[in-house]
N, C-alpha and C positions, 0 to 999 in steps of 0.2 A: 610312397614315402617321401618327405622331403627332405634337400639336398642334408640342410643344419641336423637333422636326426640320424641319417645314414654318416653323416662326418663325428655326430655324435658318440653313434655304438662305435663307431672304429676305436675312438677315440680309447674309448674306455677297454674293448680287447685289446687296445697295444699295451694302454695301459697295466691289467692285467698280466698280460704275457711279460712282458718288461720286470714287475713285482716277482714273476715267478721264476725266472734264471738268474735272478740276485740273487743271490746266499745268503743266507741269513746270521746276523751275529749270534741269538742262540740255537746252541743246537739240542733236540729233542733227543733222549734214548733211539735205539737202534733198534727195537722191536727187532731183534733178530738175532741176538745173542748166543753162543753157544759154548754149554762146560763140558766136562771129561770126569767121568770118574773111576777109579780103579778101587778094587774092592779087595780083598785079599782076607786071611786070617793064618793066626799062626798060636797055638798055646793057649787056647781060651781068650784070644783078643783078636778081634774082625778091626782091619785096618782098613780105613775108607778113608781115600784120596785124592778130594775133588781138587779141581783146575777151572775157577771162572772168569770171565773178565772183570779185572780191578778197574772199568770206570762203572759199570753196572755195580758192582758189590759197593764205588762210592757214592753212588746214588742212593743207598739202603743204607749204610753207613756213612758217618761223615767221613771221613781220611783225610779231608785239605782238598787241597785246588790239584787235583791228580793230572791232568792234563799237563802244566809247568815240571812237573816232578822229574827226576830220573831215576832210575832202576833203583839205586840205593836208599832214596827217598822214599817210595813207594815202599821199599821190604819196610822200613821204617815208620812208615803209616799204620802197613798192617800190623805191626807188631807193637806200637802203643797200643792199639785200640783194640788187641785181640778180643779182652772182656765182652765187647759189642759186637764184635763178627762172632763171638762163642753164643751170646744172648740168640741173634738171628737165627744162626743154623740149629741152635738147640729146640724151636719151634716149626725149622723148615726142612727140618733133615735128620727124620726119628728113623730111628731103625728097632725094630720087635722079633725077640726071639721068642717063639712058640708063644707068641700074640702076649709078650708081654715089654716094656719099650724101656728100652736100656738109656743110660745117659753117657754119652761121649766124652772124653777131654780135647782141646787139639795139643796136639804131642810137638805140630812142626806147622811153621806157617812161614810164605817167603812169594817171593815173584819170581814167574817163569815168564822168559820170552818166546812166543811161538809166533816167527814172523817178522810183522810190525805192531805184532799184539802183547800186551803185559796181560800176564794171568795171576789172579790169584791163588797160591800152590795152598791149602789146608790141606796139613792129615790131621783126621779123628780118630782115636782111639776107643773101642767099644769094649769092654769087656763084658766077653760069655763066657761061662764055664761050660762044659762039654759043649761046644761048639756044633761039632761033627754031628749031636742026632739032634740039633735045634732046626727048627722049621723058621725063616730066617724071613721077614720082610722090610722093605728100602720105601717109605713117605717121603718126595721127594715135593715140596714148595718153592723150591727158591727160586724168586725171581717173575715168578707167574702170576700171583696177587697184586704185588704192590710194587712191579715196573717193569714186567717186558711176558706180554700175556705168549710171546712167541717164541719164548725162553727153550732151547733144547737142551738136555744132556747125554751125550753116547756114554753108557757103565760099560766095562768092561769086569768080569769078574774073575776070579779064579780060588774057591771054596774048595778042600779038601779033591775029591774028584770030580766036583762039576765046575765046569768053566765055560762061558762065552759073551753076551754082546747085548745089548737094549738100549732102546732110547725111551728115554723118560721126557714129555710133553706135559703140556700144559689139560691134556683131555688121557694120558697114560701118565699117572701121579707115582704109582704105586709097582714095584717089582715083587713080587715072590718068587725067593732062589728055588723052591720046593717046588713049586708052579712051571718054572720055565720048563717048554717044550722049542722045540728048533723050529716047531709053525707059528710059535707066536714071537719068538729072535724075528723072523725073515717077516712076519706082516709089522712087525713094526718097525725093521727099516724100508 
């Protein structure tokens, strides 16, 4: 090979290398995002109380320029624009009682800090009437379609007397409280 082509490729790997430890001014979602949900019921109303990250939810929603914002700002994003984070979750976050799909209100919405992370706190309110003999299931979309395919959620539940743990993935959508057995809690963590 000659000298000018082997000074050439160098040329063009530092190149590249050089391109690749710059930072870049925009930054792409996190593919890696992760919510929390707590499930609960009390009196004919299954209380579901997710926790996502507010710069993914302002990726799906607009809220402003969330990055700039401070805590107080942020509850204040969410809570203008509740209507559009109600719209979202009310396609990405059905919940069916003996296979038939209830519609939610949110009752409480605000910012938690876990960390150096700002979460977005939603509770939804569902109401069942006899609750206790409904055969109960959790469609869980958010986040998986349309911006973070690697989106997780740990649920936590606690339904009359059954209680425990699952994570909801992008390929495990779907919970059935009826369904869980403690070998499919521990294969899907």
């Amino acid at each position: 090979m000659k000298p000018s082509v082997t000074i050439c490729f160098a040329a063009i790997f530092l190149m590249t290398l050089i391109m690749n430890l710059i930072p870049s001014s925009v930054q792409a979602h996190t593919d890696n995002s992760e919510g929390k949900s707590k499930i609960t019921a009390e009196a004919g109303v299954l209380h579901y109380e997710l926790s996502v990250d507010v710069l993914e939810l302002g990726r799906i929603v607009d809220l402003g320029n969330l990055p700039e914002m401070q805590k107080d700002e942020l509850s204040d994003a969410l809570h203008s624009n509740q209507t559009l984070i109600e719209d979202y979750l009310s396609t990405n976050l059905e919940i069916f009682a003996d296979e038939m799909k209830t519609s939610g209100e949110v009752s409480n919405i605000g910012i938690e800090q876990q960390g150096e992370m700002n979460y977005a706190r939603i509770r939804i309110d569902f109401p069942i009437s006899e609750l206790s003999t409904k055969a109960l299931e959790v469609r869980y979309n958010i986040f998986f379609d349309d911006n973070d395919r690697l989106h997780r959620n740990i649920v936590h539940y606690e339904i009359g007397d059954k209680s425990g743990e699952c994570i909801l993935t992008s390929t495990e959508r779907t919970f059935h409280l009826d369904k869980g057995t403690l070998f499919g809690q521990v294969k899907s963590f």
